[in-house]
C-alpha positions as a printed NumPy array, in Angstrom:
array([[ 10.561,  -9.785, -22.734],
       [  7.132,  -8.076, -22.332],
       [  7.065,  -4.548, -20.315],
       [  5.155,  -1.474, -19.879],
       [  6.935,   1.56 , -21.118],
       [  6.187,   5.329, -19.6  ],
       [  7.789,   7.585, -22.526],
       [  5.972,  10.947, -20.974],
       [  4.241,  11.785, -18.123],
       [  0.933,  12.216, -18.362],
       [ -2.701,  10.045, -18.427],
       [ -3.038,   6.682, -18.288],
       [ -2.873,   5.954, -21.38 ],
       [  0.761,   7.106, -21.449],
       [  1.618,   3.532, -20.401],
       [  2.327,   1.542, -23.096],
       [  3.334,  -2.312, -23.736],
       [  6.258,  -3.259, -25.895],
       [  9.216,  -4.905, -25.848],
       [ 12.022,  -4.584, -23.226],
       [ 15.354,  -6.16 , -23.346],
       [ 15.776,  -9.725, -21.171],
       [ 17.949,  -9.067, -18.285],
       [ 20.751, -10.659, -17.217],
       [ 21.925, -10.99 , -13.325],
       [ 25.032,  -9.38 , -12.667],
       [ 27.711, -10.093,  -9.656],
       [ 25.817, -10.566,  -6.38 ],
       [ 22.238, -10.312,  -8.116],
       [ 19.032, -12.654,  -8.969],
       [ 16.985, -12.622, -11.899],
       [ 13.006, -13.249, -10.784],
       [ 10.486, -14.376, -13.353],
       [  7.608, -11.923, -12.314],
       [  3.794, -13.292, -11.589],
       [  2.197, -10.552, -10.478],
       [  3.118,  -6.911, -10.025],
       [  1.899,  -4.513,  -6.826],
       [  0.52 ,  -1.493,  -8.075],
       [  0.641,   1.296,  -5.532],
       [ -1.149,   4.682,  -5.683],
       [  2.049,   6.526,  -5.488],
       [  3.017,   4.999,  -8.969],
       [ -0.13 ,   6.388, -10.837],
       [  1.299,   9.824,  -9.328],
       [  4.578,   9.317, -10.257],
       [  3.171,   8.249, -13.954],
       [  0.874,  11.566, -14.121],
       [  3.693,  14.537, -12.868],
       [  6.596,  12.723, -11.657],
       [  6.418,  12.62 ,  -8.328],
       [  7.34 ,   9.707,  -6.251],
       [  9.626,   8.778,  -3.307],
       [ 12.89 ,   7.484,  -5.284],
       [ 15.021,   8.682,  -7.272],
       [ 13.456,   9.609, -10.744],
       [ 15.006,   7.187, -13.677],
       [ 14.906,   9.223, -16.848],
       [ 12.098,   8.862, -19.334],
       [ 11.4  ,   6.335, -21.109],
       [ 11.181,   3.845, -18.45 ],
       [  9.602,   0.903, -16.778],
       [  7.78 ,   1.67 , -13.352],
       [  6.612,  -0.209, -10.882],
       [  8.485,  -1.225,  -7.543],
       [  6.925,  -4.659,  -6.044],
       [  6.883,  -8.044,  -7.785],
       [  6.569, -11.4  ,  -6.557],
       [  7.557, -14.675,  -8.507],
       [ 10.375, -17.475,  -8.792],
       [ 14.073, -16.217,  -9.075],
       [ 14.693, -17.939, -12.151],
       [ 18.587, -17.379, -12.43 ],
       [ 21.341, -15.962, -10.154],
       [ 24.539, -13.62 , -11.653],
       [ 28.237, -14.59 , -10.033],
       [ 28.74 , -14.666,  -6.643],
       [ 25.188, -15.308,  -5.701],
       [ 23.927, -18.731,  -4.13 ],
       [ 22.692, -20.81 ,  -7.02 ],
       [ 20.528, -22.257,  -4.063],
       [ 18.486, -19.311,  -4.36 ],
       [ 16.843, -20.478,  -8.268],
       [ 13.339, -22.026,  -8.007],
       [ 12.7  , -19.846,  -4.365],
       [  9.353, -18.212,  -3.978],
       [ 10.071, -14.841,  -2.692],
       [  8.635, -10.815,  -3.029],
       [ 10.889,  -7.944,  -3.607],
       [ 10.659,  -3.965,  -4.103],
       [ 13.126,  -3.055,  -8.01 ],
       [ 14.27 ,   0.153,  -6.243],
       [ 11.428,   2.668,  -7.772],
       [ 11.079,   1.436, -11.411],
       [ 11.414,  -1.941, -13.708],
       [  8.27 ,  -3.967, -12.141],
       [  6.187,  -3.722, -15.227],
       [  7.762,  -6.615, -16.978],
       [  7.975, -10.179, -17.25 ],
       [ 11.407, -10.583, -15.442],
       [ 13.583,  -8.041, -12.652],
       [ 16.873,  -8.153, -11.716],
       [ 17.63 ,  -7.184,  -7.866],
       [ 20.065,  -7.655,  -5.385],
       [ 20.356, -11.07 ,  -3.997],
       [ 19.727,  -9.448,  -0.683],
       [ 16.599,  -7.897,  -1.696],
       [ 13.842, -10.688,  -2.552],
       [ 11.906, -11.806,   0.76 ],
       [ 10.58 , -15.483,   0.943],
       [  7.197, -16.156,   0.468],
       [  6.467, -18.758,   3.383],
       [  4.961, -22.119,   2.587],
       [  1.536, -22.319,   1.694],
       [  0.85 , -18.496,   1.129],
       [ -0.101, -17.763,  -2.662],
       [  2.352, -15.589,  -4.787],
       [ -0.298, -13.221,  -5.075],
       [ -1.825, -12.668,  -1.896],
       [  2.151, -11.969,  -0.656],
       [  2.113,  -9.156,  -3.525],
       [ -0.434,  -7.507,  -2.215],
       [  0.562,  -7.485,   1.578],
       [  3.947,  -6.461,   0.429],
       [  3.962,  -2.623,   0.549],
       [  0.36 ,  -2.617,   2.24 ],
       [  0.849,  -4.961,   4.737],
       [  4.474,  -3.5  ,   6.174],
       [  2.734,   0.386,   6.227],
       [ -0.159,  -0.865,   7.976],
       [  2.354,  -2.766,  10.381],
       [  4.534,  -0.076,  10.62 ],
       [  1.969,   2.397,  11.2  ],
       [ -0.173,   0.47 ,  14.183],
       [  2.511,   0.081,  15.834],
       [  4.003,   3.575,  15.656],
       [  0.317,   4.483,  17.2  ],
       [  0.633,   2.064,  19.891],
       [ -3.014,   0.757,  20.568],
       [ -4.573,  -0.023,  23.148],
       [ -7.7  ,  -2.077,  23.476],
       [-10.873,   0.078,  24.082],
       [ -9.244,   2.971,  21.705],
       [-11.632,   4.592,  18.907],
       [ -9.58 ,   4.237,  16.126],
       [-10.938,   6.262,  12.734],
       [ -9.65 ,   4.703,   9.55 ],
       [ -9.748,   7.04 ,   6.353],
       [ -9.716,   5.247,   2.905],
       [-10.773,   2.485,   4.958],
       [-11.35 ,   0.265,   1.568],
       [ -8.415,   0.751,   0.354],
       [ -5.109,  -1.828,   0.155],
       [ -3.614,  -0.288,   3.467],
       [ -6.715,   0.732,   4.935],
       [ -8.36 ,  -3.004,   5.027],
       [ -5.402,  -3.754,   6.546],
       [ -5.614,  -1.22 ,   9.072],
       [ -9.201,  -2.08 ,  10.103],
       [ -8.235,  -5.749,  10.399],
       [ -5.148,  -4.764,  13.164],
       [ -6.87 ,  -2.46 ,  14.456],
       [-10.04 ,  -4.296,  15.348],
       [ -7.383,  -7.315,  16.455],
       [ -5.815,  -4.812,  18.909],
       [ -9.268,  -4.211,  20.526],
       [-10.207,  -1.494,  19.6  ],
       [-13.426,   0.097,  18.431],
       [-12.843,   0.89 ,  14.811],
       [-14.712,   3.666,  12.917],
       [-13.798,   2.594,   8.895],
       [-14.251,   5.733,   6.395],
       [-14.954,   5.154,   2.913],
       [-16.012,   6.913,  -0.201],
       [-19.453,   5.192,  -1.724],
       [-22.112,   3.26 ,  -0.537],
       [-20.222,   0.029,  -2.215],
       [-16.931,   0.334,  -0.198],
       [-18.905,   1.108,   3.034],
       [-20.936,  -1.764,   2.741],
       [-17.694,  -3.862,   2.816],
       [-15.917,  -2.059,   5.789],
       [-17.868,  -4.522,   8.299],
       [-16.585,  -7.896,   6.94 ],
       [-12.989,  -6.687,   7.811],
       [-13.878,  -5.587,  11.567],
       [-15.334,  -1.903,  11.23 ],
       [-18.215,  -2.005,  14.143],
       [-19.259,   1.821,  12.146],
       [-18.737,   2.385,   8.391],
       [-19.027,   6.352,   7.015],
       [-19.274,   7.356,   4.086],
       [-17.237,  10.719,   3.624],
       [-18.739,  11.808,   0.533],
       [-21.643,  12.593,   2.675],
       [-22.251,  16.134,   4.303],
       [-21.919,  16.159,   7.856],
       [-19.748,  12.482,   8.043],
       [-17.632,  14.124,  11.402],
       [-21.067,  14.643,  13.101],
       [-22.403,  11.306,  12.126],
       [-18.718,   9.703,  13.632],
       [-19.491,  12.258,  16.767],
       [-22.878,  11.067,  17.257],
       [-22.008,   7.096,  17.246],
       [-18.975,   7.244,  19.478],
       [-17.855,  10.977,  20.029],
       [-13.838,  12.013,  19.729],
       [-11.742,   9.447,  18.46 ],
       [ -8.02 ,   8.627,  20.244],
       [ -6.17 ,   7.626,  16.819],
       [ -6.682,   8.793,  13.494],
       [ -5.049,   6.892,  10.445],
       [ -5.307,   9.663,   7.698],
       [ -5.027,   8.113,   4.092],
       [ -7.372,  10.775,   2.749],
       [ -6.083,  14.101,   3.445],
       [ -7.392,  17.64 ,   2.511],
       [-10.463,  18.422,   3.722],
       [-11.501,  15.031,   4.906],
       [ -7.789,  14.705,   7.179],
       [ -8.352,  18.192,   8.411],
       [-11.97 ,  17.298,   9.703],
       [-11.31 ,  13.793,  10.979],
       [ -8.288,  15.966,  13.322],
       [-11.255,  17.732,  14.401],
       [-12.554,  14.602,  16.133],
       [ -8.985,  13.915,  18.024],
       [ -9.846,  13.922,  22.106],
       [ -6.876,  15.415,  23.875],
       [ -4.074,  12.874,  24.002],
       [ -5.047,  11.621,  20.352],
       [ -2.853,  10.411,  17.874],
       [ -2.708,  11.006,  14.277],
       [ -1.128,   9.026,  11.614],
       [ -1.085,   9.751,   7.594],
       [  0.138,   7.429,   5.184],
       [ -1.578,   8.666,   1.712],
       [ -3.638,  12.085,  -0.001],
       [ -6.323,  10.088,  -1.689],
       [ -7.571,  13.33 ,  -2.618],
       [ -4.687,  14.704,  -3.999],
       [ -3.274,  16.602,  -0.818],
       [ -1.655,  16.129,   3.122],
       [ -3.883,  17.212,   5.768],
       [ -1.336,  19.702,   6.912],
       [ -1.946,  19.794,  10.36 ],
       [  0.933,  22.25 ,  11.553],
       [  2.608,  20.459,  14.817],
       [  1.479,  24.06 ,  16.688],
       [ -1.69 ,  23.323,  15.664],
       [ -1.798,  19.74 ,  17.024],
       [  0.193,  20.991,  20.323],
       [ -3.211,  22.91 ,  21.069],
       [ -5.102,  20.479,  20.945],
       [ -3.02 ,  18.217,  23.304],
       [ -2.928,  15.761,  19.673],
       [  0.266,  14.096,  18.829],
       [  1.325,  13.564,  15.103],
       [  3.211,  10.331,  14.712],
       [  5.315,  10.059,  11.522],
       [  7.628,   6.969,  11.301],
       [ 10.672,   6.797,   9.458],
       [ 11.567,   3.278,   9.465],
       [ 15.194,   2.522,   8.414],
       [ 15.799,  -0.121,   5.646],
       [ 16.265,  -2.837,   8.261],
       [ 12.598,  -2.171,   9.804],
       [ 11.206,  -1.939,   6.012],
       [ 12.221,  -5.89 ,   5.884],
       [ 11.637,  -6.63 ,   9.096],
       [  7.709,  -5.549,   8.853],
       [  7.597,  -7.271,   5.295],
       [  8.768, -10.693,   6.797],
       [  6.407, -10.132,   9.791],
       [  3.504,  -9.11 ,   7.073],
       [  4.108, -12.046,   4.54 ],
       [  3.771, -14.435,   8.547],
       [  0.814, -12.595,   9.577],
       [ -0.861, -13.675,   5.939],
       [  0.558, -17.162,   6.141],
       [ -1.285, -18.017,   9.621],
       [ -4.44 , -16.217,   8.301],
       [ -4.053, -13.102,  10.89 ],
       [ -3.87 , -10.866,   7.776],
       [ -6.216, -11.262,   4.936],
       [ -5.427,  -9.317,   2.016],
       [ -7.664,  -7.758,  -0.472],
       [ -7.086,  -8.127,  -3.808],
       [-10.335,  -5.985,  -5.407],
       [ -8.637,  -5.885,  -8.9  ],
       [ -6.683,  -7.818, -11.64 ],
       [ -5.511,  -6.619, -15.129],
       [ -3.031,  -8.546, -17.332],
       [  0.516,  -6.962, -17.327],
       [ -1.014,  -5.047, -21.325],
       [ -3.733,  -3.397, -19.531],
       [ -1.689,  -1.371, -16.699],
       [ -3.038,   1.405, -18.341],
       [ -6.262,   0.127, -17.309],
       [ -5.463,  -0.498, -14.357],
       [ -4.356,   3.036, -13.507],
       [ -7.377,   4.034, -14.71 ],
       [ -9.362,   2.138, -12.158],
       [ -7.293,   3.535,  -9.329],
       [ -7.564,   7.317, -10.717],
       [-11.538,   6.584, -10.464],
       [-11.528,   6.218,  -7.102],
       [-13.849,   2.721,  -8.393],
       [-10.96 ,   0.092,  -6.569],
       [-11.436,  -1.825,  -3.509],
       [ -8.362,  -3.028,  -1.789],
       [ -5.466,  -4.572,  -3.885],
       [ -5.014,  -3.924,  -7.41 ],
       [ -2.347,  -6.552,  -9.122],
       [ -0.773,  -6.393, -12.414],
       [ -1.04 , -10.789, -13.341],
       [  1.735, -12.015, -15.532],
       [  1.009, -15.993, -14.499]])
């Protein structure tokens, strides 16, 4: 089969196509004939140092942990019912960048009827966090809600949820070209950070701010914590540039701020992908797929995401 092969860490261009052995499904597994791949920002870390949040395969390897497509064939003691079902599924930290996976035949999710393969990719890892993560901050209609990386494929998604909860949503972007998009998924005031002086501009529109959803970090986390009002909360869920916050809990306790960080169990995880992939279905969740590159151009497409030049959703397409 066709894959993308990471033999060293390092630049994009480290990611190479070439051939991978087909897999076959084991006892209690599924084999899935991939469409299109999730790419995550986490991934082009994990492809430039090593970092990530599983378990590191050794090198050389295939990465890449979300695929949607058809489960094609089913190993013993799986339901042959399962062959020909729609579904998404995470590969456990590595393997996505190919033409077929093999997972447990617990893992894949079902796509519901009438929801396209690829917008349920791209709601797959975004859509959960940004469930996960509005309701860990528990709006309330009326809250000023600050959205970092507002643009981005979790930050759309907070804007939309955010705006649905009633809420006054301030979006934060970096460029005139994502700003400009912020108010066509719910942002009533769209910043550009890259600006001097953003936090005043956010200050002068609305003042504080009850809940900030920090996918920016460094500098840009640290100031947006500035603009808490006592009983704030503060959520991250990504270092767009390169770093946490790091807003010490002693620090927040001054300030009368509260720093939410969920840890979901397994169970949850599935839970908010099912209730993502039915928000999309009825329309309640739009996702935003900004970029598409064949499954030979990941390199590419790392390269897009390293620019800081994406908008929402960037998919690996395979079919």
């Amino acid at each position: 089969m066709r894959a993308v092969w990471l033999r060293e860490f390092g630049g994009p261009e480290m990611l190479v196509p070439g051939p991978a052995p087909d897999p076959v499904p084991g006892p209690g597994q599924v084999l899935i004939d991939v469409a299109h791949v999730n790419i995550t920002f986490v991934e082009t870390l994990f492809r430039a140092t090593g970092f990530g949040p599983f378990p590191s395969a050794p090198l050389p390897v295939i990465p890449g942990n979300g695929v949607g497509g058809v489960i094609g064939a089913v190993g013993p003691d799986a339901d042959p019912g399962l062959v020909g079902r729609r579904v998404v599924t995470s590969t456990g930290g590595s393997g996505a960048y190919a033409e077929q996976v093999v997972v447990d035949a617990t893992a894949p999710v079902p796509v519901p009827e009438g929801l396209p393969l690829d917008e349920a990719v791209a709601v797959l890892a975004d859509g959960r966090t940004a469930l996960m993560l509005t309701d860990a901050a528990g709006l309330r209609a009326g809250d000023r809600v600050l959205v970092e990386a507002a643009a981005g494929g979790v930050g759309s998604l907070l804007v939309q949820l955010a705006g649905a909860a009633g809420t006054r949503v301030i979006g934060l972007a970096g460029g005139a070209r994502k700003v400009a998009l912020l108010p066509r998924w719910g942002a009533q005031v769209a910043v550009d950070y890259l600006k001097p002086n953003w936090a005043d501009r956010v200050r002068a529109e609305i003042g504080g701010v009850d809940v900030v959803f920090d996918g920016v970090g460094g500098t840009v986390g640290r100031a947006a914590f500035e603009l808490l009002d006592p009983g704030g909360r503060m959520l991250s869920f990504g270092l767009a540039s390169g770093e946490w916050a790091d807003i010490s809990e002693e620090t927040a306790a001054e300030r009368g701020v509260t720093l939410i960080r969920p840890t979901p169990t397994p169970q949850q995880l599935r839970a908010y992908t099912e209730r993502a992939l039915a928000e999309a279905a009825a329309g309640r969740l739009r996702a935003v797929i900004g970029q598409r590159f064949p499954l030979e151009r990941a390199a590419d497409a790392h390269a897009a995401i390293g620019s800081r030049a994406t908008v929402g959703k960037t998919l690996l397409d395979l079919r």
